[in-house]
VEXDREN-2710 file (C-alpha; in Angstrom, 1 decimal):
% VEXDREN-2710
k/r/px/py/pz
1/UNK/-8.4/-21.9/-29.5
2/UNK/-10.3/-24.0/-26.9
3/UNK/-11.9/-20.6/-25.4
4/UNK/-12.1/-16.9/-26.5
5/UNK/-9.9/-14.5/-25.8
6/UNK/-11.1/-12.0/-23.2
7/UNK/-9.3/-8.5/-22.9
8/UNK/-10.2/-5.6/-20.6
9/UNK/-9.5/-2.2/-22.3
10/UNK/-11.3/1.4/-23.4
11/UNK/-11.1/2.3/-27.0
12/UNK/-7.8/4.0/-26.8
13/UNK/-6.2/1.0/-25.1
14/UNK/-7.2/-1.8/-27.6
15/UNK/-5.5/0.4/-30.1
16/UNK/-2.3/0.3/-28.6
17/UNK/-2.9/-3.1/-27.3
18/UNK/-3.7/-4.2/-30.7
19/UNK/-0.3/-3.1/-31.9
20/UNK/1.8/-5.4/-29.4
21/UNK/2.7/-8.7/-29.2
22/UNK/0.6/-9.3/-26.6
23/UNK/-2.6/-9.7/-28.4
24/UNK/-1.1/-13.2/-29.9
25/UNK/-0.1/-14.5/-26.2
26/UNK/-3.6/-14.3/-25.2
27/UNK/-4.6/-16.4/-28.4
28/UNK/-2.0/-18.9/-27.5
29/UNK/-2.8/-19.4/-23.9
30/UNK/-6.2/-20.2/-25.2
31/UNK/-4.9/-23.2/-26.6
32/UNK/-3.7/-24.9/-23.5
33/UNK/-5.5/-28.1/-22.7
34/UNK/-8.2/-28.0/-19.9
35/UNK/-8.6/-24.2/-20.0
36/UNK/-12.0/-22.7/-18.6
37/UNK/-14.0/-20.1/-19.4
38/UNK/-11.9/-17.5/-21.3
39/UNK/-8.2/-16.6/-22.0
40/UNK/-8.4/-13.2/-20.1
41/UNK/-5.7/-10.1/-19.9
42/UNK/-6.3/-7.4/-17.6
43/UNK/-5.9/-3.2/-19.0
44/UNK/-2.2/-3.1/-18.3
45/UNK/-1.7/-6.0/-20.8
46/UNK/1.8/-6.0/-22.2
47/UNK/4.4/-9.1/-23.6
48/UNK/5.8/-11.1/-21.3
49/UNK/7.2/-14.9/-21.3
50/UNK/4.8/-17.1/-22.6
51/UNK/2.2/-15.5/-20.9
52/UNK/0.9/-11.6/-21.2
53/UNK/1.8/-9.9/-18.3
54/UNK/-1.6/-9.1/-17.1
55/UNK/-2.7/-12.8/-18.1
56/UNK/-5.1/-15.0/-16.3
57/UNK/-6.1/-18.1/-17.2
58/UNK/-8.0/-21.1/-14.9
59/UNK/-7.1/-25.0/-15.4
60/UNK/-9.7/-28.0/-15.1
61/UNK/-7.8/-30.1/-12.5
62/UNK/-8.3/-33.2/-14.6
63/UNK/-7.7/-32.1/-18.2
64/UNK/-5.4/-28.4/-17.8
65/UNK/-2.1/-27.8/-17.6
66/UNK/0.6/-25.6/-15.5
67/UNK/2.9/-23.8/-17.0
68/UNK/5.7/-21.7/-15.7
69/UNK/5.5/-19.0/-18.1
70/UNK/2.2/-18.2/-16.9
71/UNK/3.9/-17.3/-13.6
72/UNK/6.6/-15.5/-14.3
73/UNK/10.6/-15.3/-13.4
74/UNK/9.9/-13.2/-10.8
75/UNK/7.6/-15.8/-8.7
76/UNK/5.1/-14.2/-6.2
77/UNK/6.6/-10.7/-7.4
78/UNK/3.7/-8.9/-5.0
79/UNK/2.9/-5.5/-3.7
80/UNK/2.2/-4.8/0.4
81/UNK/0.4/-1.5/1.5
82/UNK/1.6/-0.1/5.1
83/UNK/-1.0/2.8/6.4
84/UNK/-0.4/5.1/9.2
85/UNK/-1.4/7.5/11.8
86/UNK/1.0/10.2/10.6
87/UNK/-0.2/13.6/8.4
88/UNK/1.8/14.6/5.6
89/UNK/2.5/18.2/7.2
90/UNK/4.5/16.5/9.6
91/UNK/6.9/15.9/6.7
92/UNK/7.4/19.2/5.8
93/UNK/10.8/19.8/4.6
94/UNK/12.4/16.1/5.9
95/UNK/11.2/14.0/2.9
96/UNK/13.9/13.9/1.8
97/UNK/15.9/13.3/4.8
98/UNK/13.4/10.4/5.4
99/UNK/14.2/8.8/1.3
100/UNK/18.0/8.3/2.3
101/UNK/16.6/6.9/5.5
102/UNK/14.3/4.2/4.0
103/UNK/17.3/3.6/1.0
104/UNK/20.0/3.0/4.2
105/UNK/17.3/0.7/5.9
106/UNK/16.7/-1.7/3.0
107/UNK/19.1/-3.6/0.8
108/UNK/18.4/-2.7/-2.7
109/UNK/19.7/-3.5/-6.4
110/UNK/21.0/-6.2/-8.5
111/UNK/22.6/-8.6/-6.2
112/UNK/21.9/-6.7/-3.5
113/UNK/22.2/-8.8/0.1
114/UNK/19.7/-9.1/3.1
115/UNK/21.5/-7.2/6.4
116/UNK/20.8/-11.3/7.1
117/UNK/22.3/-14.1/5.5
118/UNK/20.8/-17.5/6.1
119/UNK/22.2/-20.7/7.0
120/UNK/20.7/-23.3/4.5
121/UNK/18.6/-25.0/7.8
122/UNK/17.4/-21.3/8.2
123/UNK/16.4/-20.9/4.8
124/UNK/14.5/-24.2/4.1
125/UNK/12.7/-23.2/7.1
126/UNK/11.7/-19.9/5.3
127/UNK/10.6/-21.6/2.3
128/UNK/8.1/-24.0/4.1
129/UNK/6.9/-21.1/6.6
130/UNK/7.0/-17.9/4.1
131/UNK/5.9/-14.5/6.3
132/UNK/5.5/-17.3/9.2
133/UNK/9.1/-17.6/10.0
134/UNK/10.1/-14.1/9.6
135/UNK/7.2/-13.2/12.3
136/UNK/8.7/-15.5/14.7
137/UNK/11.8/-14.5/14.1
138/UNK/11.2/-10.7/15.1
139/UNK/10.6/-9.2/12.1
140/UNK/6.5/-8.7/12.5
141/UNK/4.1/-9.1/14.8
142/UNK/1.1/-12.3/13.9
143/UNK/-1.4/-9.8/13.0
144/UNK/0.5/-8.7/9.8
145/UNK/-0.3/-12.9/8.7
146/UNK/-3.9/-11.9/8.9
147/UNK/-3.9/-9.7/6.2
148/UNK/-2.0/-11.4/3.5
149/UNK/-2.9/-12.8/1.0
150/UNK/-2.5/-17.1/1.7
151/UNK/-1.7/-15.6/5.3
152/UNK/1.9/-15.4/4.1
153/UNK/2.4/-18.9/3.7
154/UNK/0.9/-21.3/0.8
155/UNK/0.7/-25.3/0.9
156/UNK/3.1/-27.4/-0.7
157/UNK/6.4/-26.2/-0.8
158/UNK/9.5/-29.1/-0.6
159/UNK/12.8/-27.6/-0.5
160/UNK/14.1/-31.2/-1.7
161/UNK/13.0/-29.7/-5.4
162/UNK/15.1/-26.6/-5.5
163/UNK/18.5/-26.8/-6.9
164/UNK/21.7/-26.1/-5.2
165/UNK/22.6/-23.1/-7.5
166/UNK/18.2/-21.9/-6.5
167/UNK/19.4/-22.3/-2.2
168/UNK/22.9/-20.5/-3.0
169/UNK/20.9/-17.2/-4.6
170/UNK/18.0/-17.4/-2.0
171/UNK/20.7/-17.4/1.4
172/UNK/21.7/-13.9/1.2
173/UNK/18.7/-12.5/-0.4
174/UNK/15.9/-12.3/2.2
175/UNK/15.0/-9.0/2.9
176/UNK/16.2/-7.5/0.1
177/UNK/14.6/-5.1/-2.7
178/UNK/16.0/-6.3/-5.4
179/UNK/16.2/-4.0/-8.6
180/UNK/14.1/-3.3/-12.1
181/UNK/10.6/-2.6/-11.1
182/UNK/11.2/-3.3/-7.8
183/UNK/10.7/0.0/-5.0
184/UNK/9.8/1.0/-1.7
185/UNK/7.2/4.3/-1.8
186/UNK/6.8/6.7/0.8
187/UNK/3.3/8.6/-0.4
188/UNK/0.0/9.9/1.0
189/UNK/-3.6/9.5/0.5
190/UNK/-4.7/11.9/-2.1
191/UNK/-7.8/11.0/-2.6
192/UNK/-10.8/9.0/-1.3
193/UNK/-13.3/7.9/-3.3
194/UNK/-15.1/4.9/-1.1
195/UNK/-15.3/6.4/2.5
196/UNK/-16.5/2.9/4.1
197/UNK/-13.9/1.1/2.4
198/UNK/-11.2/3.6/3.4
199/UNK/-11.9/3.2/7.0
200/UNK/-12.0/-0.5/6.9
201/UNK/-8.4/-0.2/5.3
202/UNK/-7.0/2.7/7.5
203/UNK/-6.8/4.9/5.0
204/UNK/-7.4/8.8/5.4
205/UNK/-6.6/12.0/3.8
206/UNK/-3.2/13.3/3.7
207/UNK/-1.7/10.1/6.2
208/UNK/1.6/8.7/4.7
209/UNK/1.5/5.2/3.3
210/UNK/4.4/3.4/2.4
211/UNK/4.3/0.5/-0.4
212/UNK/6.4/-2.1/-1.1
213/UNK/7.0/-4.2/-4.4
214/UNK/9.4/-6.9/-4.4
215/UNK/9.1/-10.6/-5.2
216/UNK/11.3/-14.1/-4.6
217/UNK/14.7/-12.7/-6.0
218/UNK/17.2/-15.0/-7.1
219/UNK/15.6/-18.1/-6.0
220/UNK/12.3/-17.5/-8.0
221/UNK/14.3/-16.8/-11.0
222/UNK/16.2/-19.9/-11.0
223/UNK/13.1/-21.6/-9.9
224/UNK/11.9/-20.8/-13.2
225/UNK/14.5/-21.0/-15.2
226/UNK/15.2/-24.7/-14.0
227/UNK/12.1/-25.6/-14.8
228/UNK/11.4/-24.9/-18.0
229/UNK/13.7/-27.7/-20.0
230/UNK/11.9/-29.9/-17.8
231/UNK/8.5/-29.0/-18.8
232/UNK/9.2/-28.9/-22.6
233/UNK/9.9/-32.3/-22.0
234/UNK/6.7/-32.9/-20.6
235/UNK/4.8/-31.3/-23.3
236/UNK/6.3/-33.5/-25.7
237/UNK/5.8/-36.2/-23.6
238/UNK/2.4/-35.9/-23.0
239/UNK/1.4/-34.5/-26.6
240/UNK/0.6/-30.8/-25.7
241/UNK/0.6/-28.9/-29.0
242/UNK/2.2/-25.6/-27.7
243/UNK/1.8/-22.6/-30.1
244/UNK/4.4/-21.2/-28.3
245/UNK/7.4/-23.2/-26.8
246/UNK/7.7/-20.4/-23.9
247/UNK/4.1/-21.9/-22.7
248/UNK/5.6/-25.3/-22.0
249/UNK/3.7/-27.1/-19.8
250/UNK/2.7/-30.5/-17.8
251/UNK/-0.9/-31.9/-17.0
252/UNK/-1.9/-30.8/-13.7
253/UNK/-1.7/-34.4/-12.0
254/UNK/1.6/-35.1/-13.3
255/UNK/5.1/-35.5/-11.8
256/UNK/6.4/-33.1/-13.4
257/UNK/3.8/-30.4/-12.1
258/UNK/3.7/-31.6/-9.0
259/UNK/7.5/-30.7/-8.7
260/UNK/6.9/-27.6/-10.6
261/UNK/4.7/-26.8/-8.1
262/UNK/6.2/-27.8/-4.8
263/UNK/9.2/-26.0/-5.8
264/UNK/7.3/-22.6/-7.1
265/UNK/5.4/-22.5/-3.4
266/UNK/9.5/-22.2/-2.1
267/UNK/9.6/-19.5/-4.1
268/UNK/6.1/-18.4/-3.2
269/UNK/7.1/-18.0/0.6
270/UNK/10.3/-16.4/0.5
271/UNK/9.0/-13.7/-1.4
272/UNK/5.9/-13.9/1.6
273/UNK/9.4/-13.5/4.0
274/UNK/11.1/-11.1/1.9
275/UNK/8.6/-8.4/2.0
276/UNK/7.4/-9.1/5.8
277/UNK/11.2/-8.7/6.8
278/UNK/11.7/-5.4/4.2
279/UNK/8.1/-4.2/6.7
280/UNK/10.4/-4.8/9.4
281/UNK/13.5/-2.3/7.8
282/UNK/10.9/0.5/7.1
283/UNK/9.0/0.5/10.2
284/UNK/12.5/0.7/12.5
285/UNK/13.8/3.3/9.8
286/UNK/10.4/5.6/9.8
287/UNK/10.3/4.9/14.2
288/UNK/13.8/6.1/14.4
289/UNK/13.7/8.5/11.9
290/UNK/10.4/10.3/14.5
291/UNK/12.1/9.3/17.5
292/UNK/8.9/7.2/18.6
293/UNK/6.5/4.5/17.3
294/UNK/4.6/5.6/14.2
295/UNK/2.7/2.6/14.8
296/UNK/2.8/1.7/10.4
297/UNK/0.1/-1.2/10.2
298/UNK/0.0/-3.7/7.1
299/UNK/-3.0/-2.7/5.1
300/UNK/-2.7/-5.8/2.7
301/UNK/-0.2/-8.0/1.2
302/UNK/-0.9/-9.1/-2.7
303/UNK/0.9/-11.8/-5.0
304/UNK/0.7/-10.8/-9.0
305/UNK/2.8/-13.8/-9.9
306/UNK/1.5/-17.0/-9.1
307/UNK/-0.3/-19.8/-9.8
308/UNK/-2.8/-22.0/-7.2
309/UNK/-5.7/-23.9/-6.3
310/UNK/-8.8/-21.8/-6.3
311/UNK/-12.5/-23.0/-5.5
312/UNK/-14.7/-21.1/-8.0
313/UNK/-18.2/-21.1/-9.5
314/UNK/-17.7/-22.5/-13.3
315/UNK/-21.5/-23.7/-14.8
316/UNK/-23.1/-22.6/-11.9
317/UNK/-21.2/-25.2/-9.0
318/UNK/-18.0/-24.7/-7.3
319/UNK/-15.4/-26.5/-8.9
320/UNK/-11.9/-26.6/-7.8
321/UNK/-9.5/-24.9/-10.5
322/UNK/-5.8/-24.1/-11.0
323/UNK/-5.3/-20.1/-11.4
324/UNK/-2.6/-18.6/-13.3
325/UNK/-2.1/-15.0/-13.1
326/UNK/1.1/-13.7/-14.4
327/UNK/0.7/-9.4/-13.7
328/UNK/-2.7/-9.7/-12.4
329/UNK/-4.0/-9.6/-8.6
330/UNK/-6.4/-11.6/-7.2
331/UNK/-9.9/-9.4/-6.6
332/UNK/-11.8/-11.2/-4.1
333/UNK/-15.9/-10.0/-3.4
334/UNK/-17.2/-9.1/-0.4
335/UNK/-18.3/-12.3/1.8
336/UNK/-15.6/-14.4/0.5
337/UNK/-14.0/-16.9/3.5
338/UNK/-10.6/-15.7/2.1
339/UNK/-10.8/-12.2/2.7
340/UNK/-9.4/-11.3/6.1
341/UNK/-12.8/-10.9/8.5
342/UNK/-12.1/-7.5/9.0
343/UNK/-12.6/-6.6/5.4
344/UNK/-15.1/-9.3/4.5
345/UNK/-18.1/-6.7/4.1
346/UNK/-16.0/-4.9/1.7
347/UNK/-14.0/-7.1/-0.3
348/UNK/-10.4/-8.1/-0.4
349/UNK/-7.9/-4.8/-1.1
350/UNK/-6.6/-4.5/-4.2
351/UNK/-3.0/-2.8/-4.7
352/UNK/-2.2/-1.2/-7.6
353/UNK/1.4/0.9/-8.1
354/UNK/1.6/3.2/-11.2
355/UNK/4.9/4.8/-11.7
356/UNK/7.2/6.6/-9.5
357/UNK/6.0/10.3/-10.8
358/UNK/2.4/10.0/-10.4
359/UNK/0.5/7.5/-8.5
360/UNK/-0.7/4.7/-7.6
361/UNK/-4.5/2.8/-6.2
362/UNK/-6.2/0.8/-3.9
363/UNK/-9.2/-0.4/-4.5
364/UNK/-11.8/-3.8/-3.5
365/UNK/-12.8/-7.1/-5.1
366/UNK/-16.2/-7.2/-6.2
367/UNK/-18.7/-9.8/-7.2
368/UNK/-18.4/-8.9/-10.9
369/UNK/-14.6/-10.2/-10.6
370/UNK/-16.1/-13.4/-9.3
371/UNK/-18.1/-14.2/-12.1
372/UNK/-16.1/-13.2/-14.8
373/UNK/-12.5/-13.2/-13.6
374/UNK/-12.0/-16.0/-11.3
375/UNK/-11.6/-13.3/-8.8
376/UNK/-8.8/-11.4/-10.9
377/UNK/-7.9/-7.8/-11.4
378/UNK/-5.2/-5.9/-12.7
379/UNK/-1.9/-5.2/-10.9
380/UNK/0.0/-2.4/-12.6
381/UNK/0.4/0.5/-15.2
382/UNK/1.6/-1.5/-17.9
383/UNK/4.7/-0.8/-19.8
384/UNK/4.9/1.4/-22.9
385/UNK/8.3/1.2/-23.5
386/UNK/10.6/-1.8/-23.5
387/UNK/13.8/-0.8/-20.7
388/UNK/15.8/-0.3/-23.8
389/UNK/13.7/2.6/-25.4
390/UNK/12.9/4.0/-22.2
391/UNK/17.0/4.8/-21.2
392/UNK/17.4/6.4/-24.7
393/UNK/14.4/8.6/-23.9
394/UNK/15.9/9.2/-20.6
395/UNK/19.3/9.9/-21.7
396/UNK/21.2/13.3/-21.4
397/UNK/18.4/14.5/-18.8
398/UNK/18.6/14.8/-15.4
399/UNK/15.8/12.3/-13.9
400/UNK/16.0/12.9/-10.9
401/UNK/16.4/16.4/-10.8
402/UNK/12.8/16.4/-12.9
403/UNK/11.2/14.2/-10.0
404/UNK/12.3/16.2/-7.0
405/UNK/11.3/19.4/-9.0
406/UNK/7.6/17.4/-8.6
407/UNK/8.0/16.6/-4.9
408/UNK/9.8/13.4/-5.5
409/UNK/12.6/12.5/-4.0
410/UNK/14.3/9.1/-5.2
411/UNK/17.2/7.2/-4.0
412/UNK/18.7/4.7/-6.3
413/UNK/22.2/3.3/-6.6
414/UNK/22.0/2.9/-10.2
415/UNK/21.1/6.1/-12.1
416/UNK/20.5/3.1/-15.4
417/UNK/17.7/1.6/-13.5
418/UNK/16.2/5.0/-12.8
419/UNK/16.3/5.6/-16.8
420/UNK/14.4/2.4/-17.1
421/UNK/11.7/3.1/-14.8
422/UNK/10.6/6.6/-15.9
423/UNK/7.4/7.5/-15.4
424/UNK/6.5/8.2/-19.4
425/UNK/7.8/4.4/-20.0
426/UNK/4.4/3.4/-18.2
427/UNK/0.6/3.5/-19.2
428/UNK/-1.1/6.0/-17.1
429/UNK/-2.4/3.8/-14.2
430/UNK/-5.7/5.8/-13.9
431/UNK/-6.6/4.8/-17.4
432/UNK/-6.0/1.4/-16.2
433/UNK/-7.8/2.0/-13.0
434/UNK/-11.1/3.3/-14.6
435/UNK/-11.4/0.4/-17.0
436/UNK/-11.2/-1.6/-14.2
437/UNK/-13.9/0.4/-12.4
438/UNK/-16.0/0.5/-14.8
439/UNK/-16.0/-3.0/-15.5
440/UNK/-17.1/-3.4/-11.9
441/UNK/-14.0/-6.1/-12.0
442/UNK/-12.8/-3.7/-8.7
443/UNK/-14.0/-0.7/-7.1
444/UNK/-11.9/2.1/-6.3
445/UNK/-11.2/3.6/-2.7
446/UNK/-8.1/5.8/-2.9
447/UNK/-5.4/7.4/-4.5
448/UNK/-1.9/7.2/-3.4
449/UNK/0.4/10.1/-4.4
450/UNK/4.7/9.5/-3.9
451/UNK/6.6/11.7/-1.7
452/UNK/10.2/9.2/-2.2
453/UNK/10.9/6.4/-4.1
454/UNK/13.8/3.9/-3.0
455/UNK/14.7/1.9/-6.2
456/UNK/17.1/-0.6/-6.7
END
């Protein structure tokens, strides 16, 4: 190991932690060259590819590496918050009326297709512009790129590095959910915990907020998936001792990560697109649904798969790094030039979904995440069941039923994705949530409760 291992967890948590796989990936990302400061995994830690999900690791620009498993398949998977002026008594008896709504508004499941297929022009466009094309196109208004993260739109992306088969999955795609984990949420504000940072966000007690979670689709899993031969190559090439081969990976100033990366920012903005067009669907589903302009404003937009070029303090100076974080959400302090101006006293917003029966955070980059996180928090509940074990769990009973018993009301065309996402296969998020807190890695400002859940 060329750093320690850093893990974020209560007592309870690094018991169960300790039991997983996932203990071992954050030894092994701590053996990548160039690594700085620790190999850190956030509370809702679990195995992924190469990587923990819930992994964060920062890369000298000279000496480190990048690596596609510590980005994910799903690139730029990300979650967006959408507050609003409406009270949850104005719901009284249509929630559910408003769930088959929001599932007839946007395109969801495996292979599911955008109400807008793209010519290839069209989409090469998206994948330079991200949330900026979809804007001008209609779907959004210019303030939503204010408050997301990169503005919707990172640096670097060339089309010319995506394969055929990545442009043929991406065309149809845009503006579509996608399945899995993947959901639209129509909730309220339960709680508030941080009254100045509530306001800042537009949050208030018992108004309906609607949260999205979708990523790149197609095109960011072929993204990956055509990368990786490429960059086992390069390790071999370039003599990176890889404890694991799913952490293969090229020297920062290399071809081979410069074409890794240019193609991953493609990926990057159409997710950016994907989830400012879904904003789109919702708020012409929830207008028409009232019969007049509910007026849903974008709270925040945040990426949890992705890896970029981050200026941070290392040895007491700024030093530009490369940041993977694979599950984890960047955590931004108050004062920070990247936080949008109108949150800058606060701290950027921090989204955090649990499951579909219980709920889900938001809550504000501190200072603390600066020093000790390169500006990183964590982005989920965690699994506790693999989808396998959570469907035989689930099988025989009637899941939805249960959830509309509790006030949920989900719409799903696939009952087997639905048996994968119960809520008991999933750490408790508050758990999460309060390590977090009490790190002073993020601060908490409210709780988000479900009302209907559109899955895939």
């Amino acid at each position: 190991m060329r750093v320690p291992g850093l893990i974020y967890a209560s007592n309870a948590m690094a018991r169960e932690i300790a039991a997983d796989k996932s203990t071992q990936q954050v030894v092994n990302v701590a053996h990548l060259p160039g690594i700085i400061g620790h190999s850190i995994a956030m509370p809702d830690i679990h195995w992924g590819y190469g990587f923990p999900i819930g992994g964060v690791a920062a890369f000298d620009p000279d000496d480190g590496v990048l690596s596609p498993g510590g980005v994910g398949y799903d690139i730029n998977c990300g979650v967006r918050l959408l507050s609003s002026g409406i009270e949850r008594r104005e719901l009284h008896g249509r929630v559910a009326a408003l769930a088959t709504a929001l599932h007839r508004a946007i395109p969801s499941g495996v292979g599911s297709q955008s109400h807008r297929k793209l010519n290839e022009g069209e989409l090469r466009r998206v994948l330079t512009r991200g949330a900026r094309w979809a804007v001008a196109a209609g779907y959004g208004a210019g303030e939503d790129l204010e408050l997301a993260e990169e503005g919707g739109c990172i640096d670097g992306a060339d089309p010319a590095e995506l394969s055929e088969r990545a442009i043929e999955r991406g065309k149809p795609q845009l503006g579509s959910l996608g399945s899995g984990n993947h959901f639209c949420e129509l909730g309220y504000v339960a709680e508030i915990y941080d009254q100045e940072a509530a306001d800042a966000f537009g949050l208030a007690l018992d108004r309906v907020t609607v949260l999205l979670h979708s990523g790149s689709r197609g095109l960011g899993y072929q993204v990956c998936d055509d990368s990786l031969r490429s960059m086992l190559r390069a390790a071999d090439r370039y003599g990176i001792a890889l404890p694991d081969r799913q952490l293969a990976a090229a020297p920062l100033h290399s071809d081979e990560a410069r074409r890794y990366f240019a193609a991953m920012a493609c990926a990057i903005n159409f997710a950016f697109a994907n989830r400012q067009m879904m904003t789109h669907f919702v708020r012409e589903a929830v207008d028409e649904f009232f019969a007049e302009s509910c007026d849903l404003s974008l709270v925040y937009d945040v990426c949890h798969n992705i890896a970029k070029w981050e200026t941070h303090q290392v040895d007491g100076a700024p030093r530009r790094v490369c940041v993977h974080r694979k599950g984890a959400t960047r955590a931004f302090g108050p004062g920070h030039p990247d936080v949008p101006e109108r949150y800058r006293a606060i701290g950027q917003p921090v989204l955090v979904p649990g499951d579909m029966g219980r709920y889900s955070y938001v809550l504000c980059g501190t200072e603390r995440a600066m020093q000790e996180t390169f500006g990183s928090s964590c982005h989920g509940a965690g699994r506790r069941m693999s989808r396998a074990q959570a469907k035989k769990s689930a099988r025989g009973r009637p899941i939805f039923q249960e959830l509309a018993e509790r006030g949920i009301h989900v719409r799903s065309d696939s009952a087997g994705t639905v048996a994968e996402e119960i809520p008991e296969a999933y750490k408790d998020v508050a758990d999460v949530i309060e390590v977090m807190h009490g790190a002073g890695i993020a601060r908490k400002v409210a709780k988000l409760v479900p009302m209907a859940v559109v899955k895939g």
